[in-house]
Structures are given as structure tokens and as C-alpha cells.
PDB file of N, CA, C and O in Angstrom:
ATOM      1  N   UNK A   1      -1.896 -61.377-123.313  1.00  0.00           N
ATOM      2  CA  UNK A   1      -1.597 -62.696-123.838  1.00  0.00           C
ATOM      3  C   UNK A   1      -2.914 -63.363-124.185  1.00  0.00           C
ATOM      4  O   UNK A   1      -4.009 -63.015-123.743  1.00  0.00           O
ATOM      5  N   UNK A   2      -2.697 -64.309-124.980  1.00  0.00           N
ATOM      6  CA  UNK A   2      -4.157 -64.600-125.678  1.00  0.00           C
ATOM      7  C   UNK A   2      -3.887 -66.355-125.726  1.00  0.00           C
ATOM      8  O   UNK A   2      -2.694 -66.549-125.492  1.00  0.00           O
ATOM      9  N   UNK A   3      -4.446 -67.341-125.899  1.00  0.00           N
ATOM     10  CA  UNK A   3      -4.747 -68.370-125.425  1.00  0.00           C
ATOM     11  C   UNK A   3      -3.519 -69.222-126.034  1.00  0.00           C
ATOM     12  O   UNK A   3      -2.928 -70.137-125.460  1.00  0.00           O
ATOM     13  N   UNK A   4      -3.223 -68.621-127.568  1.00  0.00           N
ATOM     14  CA  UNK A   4      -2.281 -69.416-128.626  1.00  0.00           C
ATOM     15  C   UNK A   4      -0.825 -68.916-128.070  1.00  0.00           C
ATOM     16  O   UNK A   4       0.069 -69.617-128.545  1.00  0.00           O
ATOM     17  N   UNK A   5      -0.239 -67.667-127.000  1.00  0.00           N
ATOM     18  CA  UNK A   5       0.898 -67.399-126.447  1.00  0.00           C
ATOM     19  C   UNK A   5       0.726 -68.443-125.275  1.00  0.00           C
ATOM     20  O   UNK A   5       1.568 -69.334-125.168  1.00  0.00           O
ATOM     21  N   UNK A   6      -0.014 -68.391-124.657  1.00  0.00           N
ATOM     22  CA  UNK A   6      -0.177 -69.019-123.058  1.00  0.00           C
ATOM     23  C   UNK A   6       0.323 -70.912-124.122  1.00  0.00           C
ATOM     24  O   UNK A   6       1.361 -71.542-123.917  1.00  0.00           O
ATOM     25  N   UNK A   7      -0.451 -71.197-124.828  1.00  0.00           N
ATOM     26  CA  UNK A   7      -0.086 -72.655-125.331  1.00  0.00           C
ATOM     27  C   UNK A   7       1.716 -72.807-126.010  1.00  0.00           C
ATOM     28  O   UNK A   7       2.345 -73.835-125.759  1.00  0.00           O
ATOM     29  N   UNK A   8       2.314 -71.753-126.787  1.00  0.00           N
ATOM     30  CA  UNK A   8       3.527 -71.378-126.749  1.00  0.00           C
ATOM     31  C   UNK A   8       3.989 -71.585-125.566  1.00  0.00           C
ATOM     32  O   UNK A   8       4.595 -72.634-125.346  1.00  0.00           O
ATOM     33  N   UNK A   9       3.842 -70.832-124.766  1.00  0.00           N
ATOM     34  CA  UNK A   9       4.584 -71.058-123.682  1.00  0.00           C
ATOM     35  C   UNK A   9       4.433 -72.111-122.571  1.00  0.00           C
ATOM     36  O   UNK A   9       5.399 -72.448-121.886  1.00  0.00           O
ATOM     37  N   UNK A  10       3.299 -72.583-122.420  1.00  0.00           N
ATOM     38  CA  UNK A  10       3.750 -74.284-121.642  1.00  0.00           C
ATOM     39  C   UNK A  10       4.219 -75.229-122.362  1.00  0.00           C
ATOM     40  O   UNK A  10       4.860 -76.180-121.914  1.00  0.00           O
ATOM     41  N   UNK A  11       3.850 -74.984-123.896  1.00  0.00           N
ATOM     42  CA  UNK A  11       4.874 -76.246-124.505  1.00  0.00           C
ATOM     43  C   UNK A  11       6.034 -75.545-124.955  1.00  0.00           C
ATOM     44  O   UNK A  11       6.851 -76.390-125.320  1.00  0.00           O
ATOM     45  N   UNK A  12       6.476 -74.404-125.095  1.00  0.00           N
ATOM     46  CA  UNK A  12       8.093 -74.224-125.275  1.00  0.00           C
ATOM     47  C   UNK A  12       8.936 -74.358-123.649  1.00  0.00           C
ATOM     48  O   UNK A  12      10.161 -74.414-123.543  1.00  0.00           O
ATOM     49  N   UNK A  13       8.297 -74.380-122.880  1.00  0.00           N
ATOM     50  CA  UNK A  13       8.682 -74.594-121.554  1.00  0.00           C
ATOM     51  C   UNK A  13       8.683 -75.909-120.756  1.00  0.00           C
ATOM     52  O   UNK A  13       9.058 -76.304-119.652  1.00  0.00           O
ATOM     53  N   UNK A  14       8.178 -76.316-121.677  1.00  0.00           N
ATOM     54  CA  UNK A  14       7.825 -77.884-120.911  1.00  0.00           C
ATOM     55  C   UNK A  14       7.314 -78.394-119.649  1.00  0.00           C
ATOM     56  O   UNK A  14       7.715 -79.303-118.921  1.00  0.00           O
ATOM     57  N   UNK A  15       6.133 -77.428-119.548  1.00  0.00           N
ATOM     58  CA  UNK A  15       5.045 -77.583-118.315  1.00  0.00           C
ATOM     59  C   UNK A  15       4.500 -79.192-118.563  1.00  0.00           C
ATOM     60  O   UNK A  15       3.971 -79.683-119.560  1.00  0.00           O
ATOM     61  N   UNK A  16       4.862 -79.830-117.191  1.00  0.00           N
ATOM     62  CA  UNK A  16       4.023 -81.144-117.358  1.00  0.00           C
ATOM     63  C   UNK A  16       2.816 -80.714-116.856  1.00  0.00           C
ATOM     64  O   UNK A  16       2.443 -79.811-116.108  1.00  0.00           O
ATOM     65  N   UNK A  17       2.116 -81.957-117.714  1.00  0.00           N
ATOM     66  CA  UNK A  17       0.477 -82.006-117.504  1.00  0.00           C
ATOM     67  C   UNK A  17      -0.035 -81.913-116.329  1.00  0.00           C
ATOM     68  O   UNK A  17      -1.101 -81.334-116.121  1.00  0.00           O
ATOM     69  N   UNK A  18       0.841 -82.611-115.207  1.00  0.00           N
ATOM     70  CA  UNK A  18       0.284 -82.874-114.338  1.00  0.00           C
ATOM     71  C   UNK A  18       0.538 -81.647-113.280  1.00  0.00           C
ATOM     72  O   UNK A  18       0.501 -81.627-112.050  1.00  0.00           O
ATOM     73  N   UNK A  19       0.831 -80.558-114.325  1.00  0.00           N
ATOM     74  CA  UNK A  19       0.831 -79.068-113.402  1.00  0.00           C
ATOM     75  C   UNK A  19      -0.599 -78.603-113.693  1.00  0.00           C
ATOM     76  O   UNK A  19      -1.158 -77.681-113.100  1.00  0.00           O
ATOM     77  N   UNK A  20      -1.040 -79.227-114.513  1.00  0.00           N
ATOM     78  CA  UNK A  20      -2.773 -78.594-114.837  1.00  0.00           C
ATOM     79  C   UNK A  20      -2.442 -76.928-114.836  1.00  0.00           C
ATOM     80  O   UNK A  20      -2.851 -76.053-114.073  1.00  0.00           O
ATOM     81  N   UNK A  21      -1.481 -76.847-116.072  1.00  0.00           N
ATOM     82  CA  UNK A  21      -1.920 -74.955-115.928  1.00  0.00           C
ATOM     83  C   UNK A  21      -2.687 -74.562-116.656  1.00  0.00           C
ATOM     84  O   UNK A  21      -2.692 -75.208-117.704  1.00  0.00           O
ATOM     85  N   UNK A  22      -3.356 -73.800-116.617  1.00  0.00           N
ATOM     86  CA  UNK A  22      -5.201 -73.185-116.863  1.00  0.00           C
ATOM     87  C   UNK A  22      -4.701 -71.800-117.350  1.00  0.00           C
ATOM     88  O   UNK A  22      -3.844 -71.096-116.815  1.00  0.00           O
ATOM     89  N   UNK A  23      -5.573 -71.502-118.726  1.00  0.00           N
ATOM     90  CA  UNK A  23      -5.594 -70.447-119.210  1.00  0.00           C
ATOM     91  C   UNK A  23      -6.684 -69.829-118.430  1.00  0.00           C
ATOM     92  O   UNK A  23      -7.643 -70.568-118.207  1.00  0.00           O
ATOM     93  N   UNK A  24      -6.738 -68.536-117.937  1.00  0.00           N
ATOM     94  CA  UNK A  24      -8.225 -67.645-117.514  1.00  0.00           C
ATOM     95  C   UNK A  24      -9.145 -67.997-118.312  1.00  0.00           C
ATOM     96  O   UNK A  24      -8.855 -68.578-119.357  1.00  0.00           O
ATOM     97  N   UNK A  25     -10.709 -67.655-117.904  1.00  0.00           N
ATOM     98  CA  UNK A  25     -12.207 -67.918-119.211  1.00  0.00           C
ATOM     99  C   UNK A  25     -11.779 -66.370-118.969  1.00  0.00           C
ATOM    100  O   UNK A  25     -10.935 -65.911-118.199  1.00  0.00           O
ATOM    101  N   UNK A  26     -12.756 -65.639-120.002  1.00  0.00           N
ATOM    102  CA  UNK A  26     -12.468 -64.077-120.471  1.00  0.00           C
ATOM    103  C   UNK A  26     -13.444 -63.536-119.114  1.00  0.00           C
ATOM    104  O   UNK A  26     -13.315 -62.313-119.066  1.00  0.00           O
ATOM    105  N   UNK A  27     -14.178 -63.918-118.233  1.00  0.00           N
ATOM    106  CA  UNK A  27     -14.608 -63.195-117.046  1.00  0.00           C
ATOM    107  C   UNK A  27     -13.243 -63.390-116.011  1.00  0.00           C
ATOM    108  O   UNK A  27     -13.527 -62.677-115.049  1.00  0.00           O
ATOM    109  N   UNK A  28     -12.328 -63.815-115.831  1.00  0.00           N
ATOM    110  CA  UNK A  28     -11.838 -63.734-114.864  1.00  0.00           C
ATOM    111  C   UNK A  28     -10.346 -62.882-114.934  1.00  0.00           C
ATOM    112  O   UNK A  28      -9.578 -62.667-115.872  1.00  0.00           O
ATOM    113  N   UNK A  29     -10.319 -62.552-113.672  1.00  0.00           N
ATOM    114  CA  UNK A  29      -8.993 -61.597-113.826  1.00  0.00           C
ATOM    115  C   UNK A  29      -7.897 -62.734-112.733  1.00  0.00           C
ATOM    116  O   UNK A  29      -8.139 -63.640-111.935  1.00  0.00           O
ATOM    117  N   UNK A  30      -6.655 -62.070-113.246  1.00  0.00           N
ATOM    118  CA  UNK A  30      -5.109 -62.460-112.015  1.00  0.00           C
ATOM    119  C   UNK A  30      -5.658 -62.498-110.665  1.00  0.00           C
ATOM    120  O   UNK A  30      -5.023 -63.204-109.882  1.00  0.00           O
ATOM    121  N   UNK A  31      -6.548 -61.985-110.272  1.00  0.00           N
ATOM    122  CA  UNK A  31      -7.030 -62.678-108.337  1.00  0.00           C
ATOM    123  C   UNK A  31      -7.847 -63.480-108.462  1.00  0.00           C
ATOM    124  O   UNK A  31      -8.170 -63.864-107.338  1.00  0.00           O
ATOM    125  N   UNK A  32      -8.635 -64.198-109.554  1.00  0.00           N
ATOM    126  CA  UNK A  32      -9.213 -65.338-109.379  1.00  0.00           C
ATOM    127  C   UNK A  32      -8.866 -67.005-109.568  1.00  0.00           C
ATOM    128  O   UNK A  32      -9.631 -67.965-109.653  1.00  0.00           O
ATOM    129  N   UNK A  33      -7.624 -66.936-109.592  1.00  0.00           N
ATOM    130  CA  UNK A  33      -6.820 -67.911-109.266  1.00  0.00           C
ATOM    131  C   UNK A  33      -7.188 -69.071-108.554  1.00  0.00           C
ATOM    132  O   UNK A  33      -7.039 -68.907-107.343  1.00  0.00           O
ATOM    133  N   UNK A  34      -7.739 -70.508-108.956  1.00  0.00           N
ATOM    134  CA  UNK A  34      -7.886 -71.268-107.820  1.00  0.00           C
ATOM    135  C   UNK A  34      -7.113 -71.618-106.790  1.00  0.00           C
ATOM    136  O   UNK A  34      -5.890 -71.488-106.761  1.00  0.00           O
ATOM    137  N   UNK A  35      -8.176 -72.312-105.449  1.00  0.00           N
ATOM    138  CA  UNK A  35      -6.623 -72.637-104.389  1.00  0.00           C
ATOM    139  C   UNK A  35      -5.878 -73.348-104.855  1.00  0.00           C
ATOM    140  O   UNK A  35      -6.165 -74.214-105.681  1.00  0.00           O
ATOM    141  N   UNK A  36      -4.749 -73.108-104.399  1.00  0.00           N
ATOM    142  CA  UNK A  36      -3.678 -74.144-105.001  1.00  0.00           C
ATOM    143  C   UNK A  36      -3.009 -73.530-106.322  1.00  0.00           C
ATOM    144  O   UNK A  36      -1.945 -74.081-106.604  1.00  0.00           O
ATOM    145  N   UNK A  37      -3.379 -72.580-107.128  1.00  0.00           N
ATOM    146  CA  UNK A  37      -2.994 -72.064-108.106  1.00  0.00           C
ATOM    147  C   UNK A  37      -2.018 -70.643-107.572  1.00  0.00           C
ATOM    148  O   UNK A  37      -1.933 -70.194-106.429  1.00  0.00           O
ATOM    149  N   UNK A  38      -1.506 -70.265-108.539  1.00  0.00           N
ATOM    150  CA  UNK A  38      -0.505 -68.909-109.002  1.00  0.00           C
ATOM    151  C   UNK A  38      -0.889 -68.626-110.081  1.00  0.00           C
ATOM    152  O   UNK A  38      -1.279 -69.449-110.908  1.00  0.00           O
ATOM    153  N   UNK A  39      -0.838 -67.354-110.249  1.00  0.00           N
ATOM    154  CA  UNK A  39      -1.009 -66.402-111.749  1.00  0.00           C
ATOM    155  C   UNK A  39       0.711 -66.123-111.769  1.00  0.00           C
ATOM    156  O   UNK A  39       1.514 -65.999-110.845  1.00  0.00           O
ATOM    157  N   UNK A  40       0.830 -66.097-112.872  1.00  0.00           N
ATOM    158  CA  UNK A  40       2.464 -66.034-113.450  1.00  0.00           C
ATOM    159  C   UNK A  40       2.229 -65.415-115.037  1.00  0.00           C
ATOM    160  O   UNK A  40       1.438 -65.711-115.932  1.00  0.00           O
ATOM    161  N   UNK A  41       2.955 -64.748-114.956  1.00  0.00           N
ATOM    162  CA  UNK A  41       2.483 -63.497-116.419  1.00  0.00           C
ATOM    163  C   UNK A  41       3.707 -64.044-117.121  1.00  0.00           C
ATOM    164  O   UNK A  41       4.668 -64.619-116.610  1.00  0.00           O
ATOM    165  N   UNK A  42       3.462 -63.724-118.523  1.00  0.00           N
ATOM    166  CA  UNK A  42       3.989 -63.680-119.712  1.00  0.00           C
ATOM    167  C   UNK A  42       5.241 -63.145-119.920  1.00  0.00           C
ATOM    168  O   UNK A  42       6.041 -63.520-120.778  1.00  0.00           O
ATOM    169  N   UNK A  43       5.402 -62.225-119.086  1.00  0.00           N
ATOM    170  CA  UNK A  43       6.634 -61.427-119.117  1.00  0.00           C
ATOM    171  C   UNK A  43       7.823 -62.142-118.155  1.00  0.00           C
ATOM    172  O   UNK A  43       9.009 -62.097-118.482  1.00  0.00           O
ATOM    173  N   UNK A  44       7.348 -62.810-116.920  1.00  0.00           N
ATOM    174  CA  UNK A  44       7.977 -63.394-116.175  1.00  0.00           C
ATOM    175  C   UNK A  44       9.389 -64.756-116.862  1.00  0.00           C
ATOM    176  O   UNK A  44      10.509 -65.105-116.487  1.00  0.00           O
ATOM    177  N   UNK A  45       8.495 -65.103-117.950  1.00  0.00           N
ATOM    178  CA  UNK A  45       9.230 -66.134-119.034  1.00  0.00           C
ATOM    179  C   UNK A  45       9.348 -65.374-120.214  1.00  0.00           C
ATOM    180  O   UNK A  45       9.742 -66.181-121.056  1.00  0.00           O
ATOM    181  N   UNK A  46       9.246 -64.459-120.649  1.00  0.00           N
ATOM    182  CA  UNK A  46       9.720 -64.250-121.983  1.00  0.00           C
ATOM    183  C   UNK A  46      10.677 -63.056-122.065  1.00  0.00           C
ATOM    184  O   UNK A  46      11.339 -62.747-123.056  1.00  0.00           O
ATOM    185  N   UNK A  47      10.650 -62.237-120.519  1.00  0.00           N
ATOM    186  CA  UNK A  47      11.493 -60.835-120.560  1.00  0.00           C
ATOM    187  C   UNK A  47      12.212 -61.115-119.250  1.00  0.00           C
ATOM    188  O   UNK A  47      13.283 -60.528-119.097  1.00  0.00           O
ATOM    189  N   UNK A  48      11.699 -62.089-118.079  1.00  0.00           N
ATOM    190  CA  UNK A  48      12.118 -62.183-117.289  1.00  0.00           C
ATOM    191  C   UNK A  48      13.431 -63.427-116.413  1.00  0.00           C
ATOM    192  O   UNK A  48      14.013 -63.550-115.335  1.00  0.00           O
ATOM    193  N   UNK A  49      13.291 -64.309-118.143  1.00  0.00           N
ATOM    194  CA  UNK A  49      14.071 -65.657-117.563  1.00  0.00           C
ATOM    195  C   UNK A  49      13.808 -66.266-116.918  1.00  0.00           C
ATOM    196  O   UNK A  49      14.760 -66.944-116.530  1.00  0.00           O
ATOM    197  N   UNK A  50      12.329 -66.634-116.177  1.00  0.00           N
ATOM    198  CA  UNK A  50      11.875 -67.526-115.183  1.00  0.00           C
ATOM    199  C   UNK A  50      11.730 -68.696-115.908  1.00  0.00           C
ATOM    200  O   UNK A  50      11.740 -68.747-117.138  1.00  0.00           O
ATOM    201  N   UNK A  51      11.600 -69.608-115.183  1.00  0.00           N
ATOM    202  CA  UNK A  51      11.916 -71.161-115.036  1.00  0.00           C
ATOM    203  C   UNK A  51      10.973 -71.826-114.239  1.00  0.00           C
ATOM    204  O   UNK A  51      10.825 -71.402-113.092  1.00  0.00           O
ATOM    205  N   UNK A  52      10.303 -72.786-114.616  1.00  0.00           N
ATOM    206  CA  UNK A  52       9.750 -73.913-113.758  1.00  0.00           C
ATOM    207  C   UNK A  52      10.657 -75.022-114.009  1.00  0.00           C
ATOM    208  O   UNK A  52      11.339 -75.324-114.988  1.00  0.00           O
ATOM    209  N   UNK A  53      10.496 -75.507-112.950  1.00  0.00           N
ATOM    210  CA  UNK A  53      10.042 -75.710-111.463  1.00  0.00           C
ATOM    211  C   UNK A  53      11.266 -74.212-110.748  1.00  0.00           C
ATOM    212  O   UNK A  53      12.452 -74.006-111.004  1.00  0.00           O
ATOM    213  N   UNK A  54      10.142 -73.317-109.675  1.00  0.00           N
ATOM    214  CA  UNK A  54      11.050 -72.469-109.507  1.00  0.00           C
ATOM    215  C   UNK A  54      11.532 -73.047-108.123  1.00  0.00           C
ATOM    216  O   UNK A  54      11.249 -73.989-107.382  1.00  0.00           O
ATOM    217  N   UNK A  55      12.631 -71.721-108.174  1.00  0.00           N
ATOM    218  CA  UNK A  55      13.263 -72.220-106.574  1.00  0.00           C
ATOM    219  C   UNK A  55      12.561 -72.132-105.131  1.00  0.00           C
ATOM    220  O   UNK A  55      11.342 -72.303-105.144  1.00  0.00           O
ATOM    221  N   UNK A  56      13.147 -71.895-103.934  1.00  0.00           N
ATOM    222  CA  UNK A  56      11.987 -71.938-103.226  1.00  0.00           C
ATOM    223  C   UNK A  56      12.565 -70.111-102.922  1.00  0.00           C
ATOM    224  O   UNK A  56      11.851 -69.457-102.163  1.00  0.00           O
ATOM    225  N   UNK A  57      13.383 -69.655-103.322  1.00  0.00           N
ATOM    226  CA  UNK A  57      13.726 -68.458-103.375  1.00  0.00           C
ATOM    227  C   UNK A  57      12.300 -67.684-103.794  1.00  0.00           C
ATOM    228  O   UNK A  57      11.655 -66.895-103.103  1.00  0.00           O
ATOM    229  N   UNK A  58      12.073 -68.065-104.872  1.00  0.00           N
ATOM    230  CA  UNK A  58      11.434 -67.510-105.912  1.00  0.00           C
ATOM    231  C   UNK A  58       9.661 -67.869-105.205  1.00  0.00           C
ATOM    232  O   UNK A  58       8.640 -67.203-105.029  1.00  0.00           O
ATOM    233  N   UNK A  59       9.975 -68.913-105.039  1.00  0.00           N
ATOM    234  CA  UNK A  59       8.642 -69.247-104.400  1.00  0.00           C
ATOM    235  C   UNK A  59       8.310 -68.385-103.239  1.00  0.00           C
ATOM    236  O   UNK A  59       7.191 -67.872-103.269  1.00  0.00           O
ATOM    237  N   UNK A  60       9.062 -68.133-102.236  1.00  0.00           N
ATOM    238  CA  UNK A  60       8.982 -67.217-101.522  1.00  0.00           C
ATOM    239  C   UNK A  60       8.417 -65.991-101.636  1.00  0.00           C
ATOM    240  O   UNK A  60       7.474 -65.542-100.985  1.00  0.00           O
ATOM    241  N   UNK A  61       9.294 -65.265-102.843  1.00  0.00           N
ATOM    242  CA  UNK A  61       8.709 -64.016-102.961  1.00  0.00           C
ATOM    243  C   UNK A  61       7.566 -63.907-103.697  1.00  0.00           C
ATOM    244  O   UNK A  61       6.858 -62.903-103.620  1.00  0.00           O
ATOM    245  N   UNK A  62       7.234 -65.110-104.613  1.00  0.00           N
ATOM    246  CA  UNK A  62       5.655 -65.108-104.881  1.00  0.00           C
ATOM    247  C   UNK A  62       4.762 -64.873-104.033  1.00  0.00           C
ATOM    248  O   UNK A  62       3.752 -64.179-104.151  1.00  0.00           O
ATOM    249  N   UNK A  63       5.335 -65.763-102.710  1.00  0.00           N
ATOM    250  CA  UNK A  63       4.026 -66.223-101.652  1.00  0.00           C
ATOM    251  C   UNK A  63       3.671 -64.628-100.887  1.00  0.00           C
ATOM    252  O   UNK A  63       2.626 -64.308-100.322  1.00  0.00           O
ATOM    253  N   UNK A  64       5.144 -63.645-101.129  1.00  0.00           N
ATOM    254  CA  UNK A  64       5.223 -62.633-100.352  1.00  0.00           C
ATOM    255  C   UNK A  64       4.175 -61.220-100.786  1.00  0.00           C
ATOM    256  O   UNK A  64       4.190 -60.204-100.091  1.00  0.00           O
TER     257      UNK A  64
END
């Protein structure tokens, strides 16, 4: 995914601002995640039907 999908998808999804979601800079990979952050892939919303705000179901098995 490249910066113009990641912007597709918080505004076809309707991420509020005040989720501050952050595209990666090109040095960083999916474990450099700040605290307080989640990495959530592309596929999760476009093949997978995920939804924000998720459940705590879902939250769960993230955390897992």
C-alpha cells in the first residue's frame, strides 16, 4: 500500500482525526508502531470487512 491507498482508506472509512492514523516514513516496518498505536493492513478493510471503531472482540484478538 502506498500513501494515496492508506488516504483512500481513512477517508472512505471515515477515520476521525482525532484517531491520528499515521502512514509509516519508508524506514519503518509493522513493529515500529508507536505506543498507543496498532498496525492494521489494507487487506483487513478491503478483503476483510473490518470496521472502525472495532469491537472489543476484535480488539482482543489484536491485543492477542
Amino acid at each position: 500500500m502506498g500513501p494515496g491507498l492508506f488516504d483512500q482508506i481513512t477517508r472512505g472509512f471515515r477515520f476521525p482525526l482525532e484517531w491520528d492514523a499515521r502512514y509509516p516514513s519508508q524506514n519503518q516496518t509493522v513493529a515500529d508502531a508507536p505506543p498507543g498505536y496498532i498496525t492494521l493492513f489494507e487487506d483487513f478493510f478491503l478483503q476483510g470487512n473490518f470496521r472502525l471503531p472495532a469491537t472489543q472482540f476484535m480488539v482482543h484478538i489484536l491485543q492477542y
